[in-house]
C-alpha positions in Angstrom: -74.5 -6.9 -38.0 -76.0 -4.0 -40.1 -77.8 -1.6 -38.4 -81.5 -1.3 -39.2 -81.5 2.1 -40.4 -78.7 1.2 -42.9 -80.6 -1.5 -44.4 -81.4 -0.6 -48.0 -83.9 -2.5 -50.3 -81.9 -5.5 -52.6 -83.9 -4.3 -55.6 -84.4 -0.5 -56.0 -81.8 0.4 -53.1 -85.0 2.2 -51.1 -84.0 2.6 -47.2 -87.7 2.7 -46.9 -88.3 -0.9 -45.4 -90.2 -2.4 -42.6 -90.4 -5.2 -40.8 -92.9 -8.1 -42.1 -92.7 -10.9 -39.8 -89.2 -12.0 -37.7 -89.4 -15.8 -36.0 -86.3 -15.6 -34.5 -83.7 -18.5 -35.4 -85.3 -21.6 -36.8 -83.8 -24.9 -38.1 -83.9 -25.6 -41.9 -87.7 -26.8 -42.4 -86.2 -29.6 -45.2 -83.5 -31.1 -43.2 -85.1 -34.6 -41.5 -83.0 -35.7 -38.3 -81.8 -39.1 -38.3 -82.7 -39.6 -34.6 -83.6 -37.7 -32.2 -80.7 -36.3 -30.4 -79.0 -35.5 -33.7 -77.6 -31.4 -33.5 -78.6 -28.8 -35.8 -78.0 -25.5 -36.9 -80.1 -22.7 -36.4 -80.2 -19.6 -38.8 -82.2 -15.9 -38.3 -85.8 -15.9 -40.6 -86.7 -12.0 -40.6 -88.8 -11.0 -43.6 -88.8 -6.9 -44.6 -91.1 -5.2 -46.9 -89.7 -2.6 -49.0 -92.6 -0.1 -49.4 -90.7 1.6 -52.6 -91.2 -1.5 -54.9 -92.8 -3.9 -52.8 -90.8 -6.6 -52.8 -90.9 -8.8 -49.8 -87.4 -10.8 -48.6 -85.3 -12.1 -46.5 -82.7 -9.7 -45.1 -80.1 -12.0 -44.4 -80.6 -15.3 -46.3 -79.1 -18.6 -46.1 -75.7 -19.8 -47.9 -77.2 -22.0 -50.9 -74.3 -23.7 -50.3 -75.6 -24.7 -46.6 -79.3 -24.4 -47.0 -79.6 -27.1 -50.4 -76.6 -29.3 -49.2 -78.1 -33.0 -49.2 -80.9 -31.9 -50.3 -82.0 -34.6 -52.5 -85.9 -35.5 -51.4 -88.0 -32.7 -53.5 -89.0 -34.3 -57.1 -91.5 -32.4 -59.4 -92.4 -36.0 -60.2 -94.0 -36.3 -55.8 -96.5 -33.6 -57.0 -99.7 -33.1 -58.8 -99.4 -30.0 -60.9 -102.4 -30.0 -63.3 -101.9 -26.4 -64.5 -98.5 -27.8 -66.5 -101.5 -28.3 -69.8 -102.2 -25.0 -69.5 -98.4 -23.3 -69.0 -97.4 -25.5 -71.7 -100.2 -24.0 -74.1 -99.1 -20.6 -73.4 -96.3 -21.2 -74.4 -96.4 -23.1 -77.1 -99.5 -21.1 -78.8 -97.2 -17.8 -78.3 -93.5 -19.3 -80.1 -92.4 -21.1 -83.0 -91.1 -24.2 -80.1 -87.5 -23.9 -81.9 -85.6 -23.6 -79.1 -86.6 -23.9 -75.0 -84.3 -23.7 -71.8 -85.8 -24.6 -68.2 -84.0 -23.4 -65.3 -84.0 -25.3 -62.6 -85.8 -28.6 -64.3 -85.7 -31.0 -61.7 -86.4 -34.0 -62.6 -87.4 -33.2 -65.8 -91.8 -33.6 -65.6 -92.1 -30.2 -67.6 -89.4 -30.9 -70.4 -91.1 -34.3 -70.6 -94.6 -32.1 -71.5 -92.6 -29.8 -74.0 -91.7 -32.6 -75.8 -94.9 -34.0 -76.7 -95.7 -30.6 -78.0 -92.9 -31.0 -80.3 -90.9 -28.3 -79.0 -87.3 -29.1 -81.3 -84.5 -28.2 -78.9 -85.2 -28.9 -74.7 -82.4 -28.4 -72.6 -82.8 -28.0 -69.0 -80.1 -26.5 -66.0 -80.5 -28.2 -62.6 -77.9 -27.6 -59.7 -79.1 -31.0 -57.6 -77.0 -33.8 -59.4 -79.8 -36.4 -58.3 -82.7 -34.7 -59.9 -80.3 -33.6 -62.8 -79.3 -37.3 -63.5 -83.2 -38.5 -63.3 -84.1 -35.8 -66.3 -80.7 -36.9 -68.4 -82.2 -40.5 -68.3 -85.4 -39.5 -69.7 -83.0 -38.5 -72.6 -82.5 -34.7 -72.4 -79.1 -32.8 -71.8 -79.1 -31.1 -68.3 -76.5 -28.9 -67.2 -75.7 -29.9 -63.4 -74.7 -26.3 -62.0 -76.1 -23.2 -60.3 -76.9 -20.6 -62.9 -74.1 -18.4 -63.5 -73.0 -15.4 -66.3 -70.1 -18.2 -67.0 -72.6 -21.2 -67.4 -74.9 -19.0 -68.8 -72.3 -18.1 -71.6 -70.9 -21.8 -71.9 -74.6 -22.9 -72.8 -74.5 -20.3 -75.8 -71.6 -21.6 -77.2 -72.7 -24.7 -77.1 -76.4 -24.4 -78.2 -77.1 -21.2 -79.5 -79.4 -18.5 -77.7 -82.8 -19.5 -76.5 -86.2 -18.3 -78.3 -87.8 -19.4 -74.9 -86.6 -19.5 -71.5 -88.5 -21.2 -68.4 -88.1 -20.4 -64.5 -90.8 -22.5 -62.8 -90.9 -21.7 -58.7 -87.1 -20.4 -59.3 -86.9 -16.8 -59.1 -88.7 -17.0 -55.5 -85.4 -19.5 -54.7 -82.5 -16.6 -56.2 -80.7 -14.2 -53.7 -80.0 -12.1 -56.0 -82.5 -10.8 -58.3 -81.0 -8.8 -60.8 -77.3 -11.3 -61.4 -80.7 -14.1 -62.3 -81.4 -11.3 -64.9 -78.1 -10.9 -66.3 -78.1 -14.9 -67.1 -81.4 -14.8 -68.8 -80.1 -11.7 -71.3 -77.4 -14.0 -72.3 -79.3 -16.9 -72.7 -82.4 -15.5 -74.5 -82.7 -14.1 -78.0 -83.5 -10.4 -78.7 -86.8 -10.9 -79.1 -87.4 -13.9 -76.9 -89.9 -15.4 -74.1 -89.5 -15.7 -70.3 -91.5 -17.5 -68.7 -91.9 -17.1 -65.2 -94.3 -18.7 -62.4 -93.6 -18.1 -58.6 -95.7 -18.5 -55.5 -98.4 -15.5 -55.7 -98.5 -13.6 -52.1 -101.9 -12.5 -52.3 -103.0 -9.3 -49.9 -105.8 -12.0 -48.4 -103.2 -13.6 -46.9 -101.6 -10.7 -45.4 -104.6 -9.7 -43.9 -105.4 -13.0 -42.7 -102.1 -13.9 -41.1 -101.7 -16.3 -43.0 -97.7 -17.7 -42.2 -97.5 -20.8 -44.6 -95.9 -19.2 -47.2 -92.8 -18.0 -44.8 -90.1 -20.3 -45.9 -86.2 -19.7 -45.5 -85.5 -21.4 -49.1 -87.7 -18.4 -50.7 -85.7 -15.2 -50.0 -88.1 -13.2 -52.0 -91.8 -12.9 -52.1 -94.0 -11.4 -54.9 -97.2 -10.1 -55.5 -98.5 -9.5 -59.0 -97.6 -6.0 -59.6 -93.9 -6.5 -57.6 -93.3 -9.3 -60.4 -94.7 -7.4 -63.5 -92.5 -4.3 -62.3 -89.2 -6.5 -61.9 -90.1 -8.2 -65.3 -90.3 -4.5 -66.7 -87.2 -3.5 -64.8 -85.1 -5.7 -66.3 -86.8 -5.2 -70.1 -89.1 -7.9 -70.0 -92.6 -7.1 -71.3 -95.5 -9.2 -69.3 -98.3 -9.6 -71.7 -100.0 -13.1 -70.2 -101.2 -13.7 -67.1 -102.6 -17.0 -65.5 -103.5 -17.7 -61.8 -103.4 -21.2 -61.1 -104.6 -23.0 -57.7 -101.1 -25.0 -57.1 -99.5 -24.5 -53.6 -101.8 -22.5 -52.4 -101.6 -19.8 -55.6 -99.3 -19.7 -58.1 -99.1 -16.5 -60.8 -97.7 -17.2 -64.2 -96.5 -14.2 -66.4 -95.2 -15.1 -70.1 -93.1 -12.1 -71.4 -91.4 -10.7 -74.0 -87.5 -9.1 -74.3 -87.8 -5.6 -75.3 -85.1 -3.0 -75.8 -87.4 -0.2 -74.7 -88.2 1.7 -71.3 -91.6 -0.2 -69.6 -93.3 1.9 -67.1 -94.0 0.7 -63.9 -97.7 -0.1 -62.3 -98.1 1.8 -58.6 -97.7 -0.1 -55.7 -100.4 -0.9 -54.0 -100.2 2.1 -51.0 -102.1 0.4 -48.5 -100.2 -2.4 -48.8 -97.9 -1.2 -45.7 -100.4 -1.0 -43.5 -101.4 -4.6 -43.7 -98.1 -5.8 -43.7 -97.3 -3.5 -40.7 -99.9 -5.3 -39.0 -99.0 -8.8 -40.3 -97.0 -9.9 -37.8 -100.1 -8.9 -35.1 -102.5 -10.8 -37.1 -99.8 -14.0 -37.0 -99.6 -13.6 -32.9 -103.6 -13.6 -33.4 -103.7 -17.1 -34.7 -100.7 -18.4 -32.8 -102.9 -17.9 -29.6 -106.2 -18.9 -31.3 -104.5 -22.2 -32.4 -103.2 -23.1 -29.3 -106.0 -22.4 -27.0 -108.1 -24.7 -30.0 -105.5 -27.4 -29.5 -105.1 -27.4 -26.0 -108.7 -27.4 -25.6 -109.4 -30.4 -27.7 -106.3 -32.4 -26.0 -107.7 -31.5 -22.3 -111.1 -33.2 -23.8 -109.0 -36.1 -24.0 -108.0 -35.9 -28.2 -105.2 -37.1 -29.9 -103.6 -33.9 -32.2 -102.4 -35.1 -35.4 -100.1 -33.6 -37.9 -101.0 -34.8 -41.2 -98.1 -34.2 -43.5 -94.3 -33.5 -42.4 -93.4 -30.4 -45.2 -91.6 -27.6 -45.0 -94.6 -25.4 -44.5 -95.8 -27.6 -41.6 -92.3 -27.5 -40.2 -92.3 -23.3 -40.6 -95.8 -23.1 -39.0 -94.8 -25.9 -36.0 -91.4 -23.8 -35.1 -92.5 -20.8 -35.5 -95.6 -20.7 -33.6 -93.8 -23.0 -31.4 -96.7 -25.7 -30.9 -94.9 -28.8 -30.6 -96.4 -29.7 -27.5 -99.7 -30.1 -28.5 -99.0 -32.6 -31.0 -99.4 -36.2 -30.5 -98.1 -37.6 -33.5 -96.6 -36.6 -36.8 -97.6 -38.7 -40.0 -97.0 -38.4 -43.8 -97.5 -40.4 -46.6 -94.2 -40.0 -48.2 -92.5 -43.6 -47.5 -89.1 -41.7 -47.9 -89.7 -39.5 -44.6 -90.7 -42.6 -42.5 -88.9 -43.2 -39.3 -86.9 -39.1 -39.9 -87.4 -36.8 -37.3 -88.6 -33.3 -38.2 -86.2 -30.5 -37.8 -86.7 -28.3 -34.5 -89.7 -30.2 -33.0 -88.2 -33.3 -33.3 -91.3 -35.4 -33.8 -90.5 -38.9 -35.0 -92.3 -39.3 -38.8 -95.1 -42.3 -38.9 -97.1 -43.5 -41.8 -100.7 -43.3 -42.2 -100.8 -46.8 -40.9 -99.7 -45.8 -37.4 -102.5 -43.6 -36.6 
């Protein structure tokens, strides 16, 4: 195990980190239980801020290999994402829509929107085979792999370099940062567009302990001026922004390949404090939400959990409130009659309330 002091940020290689949040070992939050008694694997979810860049992550992530295995349940196609006009118009008002690459399409619900703007060439990458297949039936041409330099360089010879490429909730998902970077260079054109959205950490929810955006499948957490920096790290010129109201808050930043030096916004200085204090603020609500709870129940109320997600599975294990729950419901047919990972509550519809 490395020791604290030797830890060293991923991005700018700063030794200048502290702790965020650590919730000890938790189950994965997407992997439903069969029954009851089924075993499962616990793995460490510590989040370090790096007060150099300020770039939140995991220290020690989980093996894509383990953490997406099976993991065939999470279709853009089970979620209302009304901001996708919008994206697509920032786009599409900002290129000529000759040539576009998603990473990470899913099931293919944006490629499906570039194509009734008449963008001429869509092509889409997507590692899970199911979602993959879903989007090659809609008629486009997915690749089924993780993002590599040798996939990245196979697509070229096949298609040409991209005057557009698209990483929708994706670069929040990559372990490392700057080999993600190296696959876009090869894939975009001198001059071309990245567009990125990710999961905005806003400083409210810092200072509110707020934990639903701790999840083990994002390794890396951004704020607006820790995404505009990476973008101008790696040569990548922001020049729109959008803020959208999806998941909670989701930032958009379309930019533009540059072969010239960018300089960096200042970090946010204060910034430390709060997340220094995070982790008091999260103990703060832990209590308040169990004394709420346990109040209500001795009062004679049933607690229900209304909907079964990964951020209700974060927030249930790692504020360890299981046992103030009565019953666990969700209207997602497919998750009916699973068991939750680490609280092990059995999965009802609506219906059973």
């Amino acid at each position: 195990m490395e020791n604290e002091l030797d830890k060293k940020c991923k991005l700018c290689f700063s030794k200048n980190l502290i702790e965020m949040i650590n919730l000890g070992n938790l189950p994965i939050a997407h992997r439903y239980l069969s029954s009851k008694n089924e075993k499962e694997e616990s793995f460490p979810l510590s989040i370090h801020y790096c007060r150099s860049c300020g770039l939140a992550y995991i220290i020690n992530p989980i093996n894509p290999e383990i953490l997406y295995k099976n993991y065939n349940h999470c279709f853009s196609s089970w979620k209302m994402q009304p901001h996708i006009p919008d994206e697509i118009q920032t786009i599409a008002s900002n290129s000529n829509k000759e040539s576009i690459i998603e990473i990470a399409c899913n099931d293919g619900l944006f490629l499906e929107e570039l194509k009734k703007n008449y963008f001429s060439k869509i092509i889409g990458v997507e590692p899970n085979k199911i979602a993959g297949e879903i989007a090659r039936k809609k008629g486009f041409k997915v690749y089924s792999e993780m993002l590599t330099e040798n996939l990245a360089k196979k697509i070229i010879e096949e298609e040409g370099k991209f005057e557009v490429v698209v990483a929708r909730q994706v670069l929040e998902h990559i372990p490392d940062i700057e080999n993600f970077f190296k696959c876009i260079d090869i894939l975009i054109k001198k001059d071309g567009l990245l567009f990125v959205d990710i999961p905005d950490i806003k400083e409210e929810f810092i200072s509110m302990g707020d934990l639903s955006f701790v999840w083990e499948e994002h390794p890396n957490y951004f704020t607006e001026t820790t995404l505009k920096n990476i973008l101008k790290k790696f040569y990548y010129l922001p020049f729109i922004i959008r803020n959208y109201g999806f998941s909670s808050s989701t930032l958009a930043i379309l930019s533009r390949k540059t072969i010239l030096p960018l300089s960096k916004e200042a970090i946010d200085k204060n910034m430390g404090e709060k997340i220094l204090n995070y982790k008091n603020k999260v103990k703060e609500y832990e209590i308040y939400l169990k004394n709420t709870l346990s109040n209500l129940r001795n009062k004679n109320h049933k607690i229900v959990l209304y909907g079964v997600g990964c951020r209700s599975s974060i927030l249930l294990n790692g504020l360890k409130f299981k046992d103030y729950i009565n019953i666990a419901i969700d209207d997602q047919k497919e998750r009916h009659g699973l068991f939750m990972s680490g609280s092990r509550l059995k999965i009802h519809p609506s219906s059973d309330m």
